[in-house]
N, C-alpha and C positions, 0 to 999 in steps of 0.2 A: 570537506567538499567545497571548496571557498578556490575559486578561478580567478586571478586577474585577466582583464580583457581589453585591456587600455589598447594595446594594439589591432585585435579586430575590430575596436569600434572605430579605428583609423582608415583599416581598411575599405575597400569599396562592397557595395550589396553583392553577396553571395560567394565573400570568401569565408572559410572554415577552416575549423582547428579540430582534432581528433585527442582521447584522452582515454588512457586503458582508466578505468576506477575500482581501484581495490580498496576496500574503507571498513573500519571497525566500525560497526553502529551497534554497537550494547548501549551505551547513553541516549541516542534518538528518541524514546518512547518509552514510558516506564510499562507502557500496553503491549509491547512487542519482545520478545526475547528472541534475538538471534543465535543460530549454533555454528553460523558461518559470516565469513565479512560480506561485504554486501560486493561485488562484481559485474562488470558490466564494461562496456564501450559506450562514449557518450561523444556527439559530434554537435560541433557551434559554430551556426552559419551567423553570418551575420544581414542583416533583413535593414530594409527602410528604415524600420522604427526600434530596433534593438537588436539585439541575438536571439536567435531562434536554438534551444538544447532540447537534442531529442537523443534515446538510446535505447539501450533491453538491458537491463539489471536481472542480477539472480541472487537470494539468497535463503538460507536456511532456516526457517521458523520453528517455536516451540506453541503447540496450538495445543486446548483443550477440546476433546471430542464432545459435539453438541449431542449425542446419546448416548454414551458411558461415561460422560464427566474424565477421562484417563488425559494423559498427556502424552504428546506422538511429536513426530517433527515430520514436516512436511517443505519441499523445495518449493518457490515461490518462482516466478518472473514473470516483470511487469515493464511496459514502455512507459518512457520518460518523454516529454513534448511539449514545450514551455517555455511561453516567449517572455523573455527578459529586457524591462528599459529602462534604459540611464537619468537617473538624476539631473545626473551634471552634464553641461558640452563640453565634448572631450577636447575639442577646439579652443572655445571660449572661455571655458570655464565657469557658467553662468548657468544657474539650476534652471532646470526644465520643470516646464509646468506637468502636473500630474492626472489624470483623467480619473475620473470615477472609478472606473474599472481597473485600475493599478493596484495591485495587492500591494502592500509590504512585501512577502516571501516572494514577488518577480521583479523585484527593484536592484537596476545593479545602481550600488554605493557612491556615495563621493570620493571614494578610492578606486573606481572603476571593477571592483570587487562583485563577481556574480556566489552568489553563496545556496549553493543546491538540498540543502539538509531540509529544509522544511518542506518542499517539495519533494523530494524522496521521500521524506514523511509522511505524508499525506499519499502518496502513488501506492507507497507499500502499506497502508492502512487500506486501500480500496483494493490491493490486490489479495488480502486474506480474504477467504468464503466466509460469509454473512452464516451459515453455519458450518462450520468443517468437522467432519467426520473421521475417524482414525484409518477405517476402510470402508469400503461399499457397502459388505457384508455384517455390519456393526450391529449385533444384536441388541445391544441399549442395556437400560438398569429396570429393573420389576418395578410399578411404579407403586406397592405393597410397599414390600419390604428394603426396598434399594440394591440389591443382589445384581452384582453383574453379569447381565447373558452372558456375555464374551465368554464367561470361565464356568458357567453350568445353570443350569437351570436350577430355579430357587423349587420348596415346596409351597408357596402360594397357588391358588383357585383363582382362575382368573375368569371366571365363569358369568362372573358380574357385567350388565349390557349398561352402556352408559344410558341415562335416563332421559337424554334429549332422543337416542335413537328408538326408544320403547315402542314409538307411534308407528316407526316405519318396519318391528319386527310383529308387531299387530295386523299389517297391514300382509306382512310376508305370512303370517299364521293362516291367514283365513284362504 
């Protein structure tokens, strides 16, 4: 996912480049398992102070269900939006100074080289659910005996009231 850009940064503010991205990311994240390559349309304006890439990526993920523990795959898409700035002048050739706020992963190189993997890395970590579920209807595992709803009901009594609520079924008793 590595752009040269030597020529829009030539150009004047607010021309752009357009780029279909079909990409293997199995290596991106040892936290992510993809079942499909990552896809998407990605456009590069080019801005005052750098390139602006923005797009919609899609791709297929291997998630574990946060209440049967199982493993599912579910389609992902997420927007890309991230402004990128040069090192060097593309002119002069003479390093640019860096602001506080210049990551590393939005720096284009002293090859004029924009390189998007870590930034699709990070977009498609915040686009998995903080807990994802296999479906809506997800019965979960008995929290007894570990027995998955999904495939039948265990013989555990679950009859037991947790102990912080004792107060407020006293209060329903009376």
């Amino acid at each position: 996912m590595r752009y040269n850009v030597a020529q829009l940064l030539k150009d004047e503010t607010g021309q752009f480049r357009q780029y279909a991205l079909h990409e293997d990311i199995r290596a991106l994240d040892p936290g992510i398992v993809p079942l499909s390559a990552l896809d998407g349309r990605i456009q590069m304006i080019r801005t005052a102070d750098g390139i602006l890439v923005t797009g919609t990526l899609r791709v297929s993920v291997e998630l574990t269900c946060s209440r049967c523990a199982e493993l599912f795959s579910t389609a992902l898409q997420f927007k890309l939006e991230e402004e990128f700035r040069p090192t060097i002048d593309i002119v002069t050739g003479a390093a640019l100074p860096l602001t506080v706020d210049d990551e590393p992963a939005t720096q284009i190189d002293e090859h004029h080289i924009i390189d998007l993997t870590e930034v699709v890395r990070q977009d498609l970590l915040l686009a998995i659910p903080p807990s994802p579920v296999c479906r809506s209807k997800c019965a979960g595992l008995c929290p007894t005996c570990g027995k998955n709803w999904n495939e039948g009901r265990c013989d555990c009594t679950h009859d037991e009231l947790d102990p912080r609520l004792q107060v407020l079924k006293q209060l329903l008793d009376e």
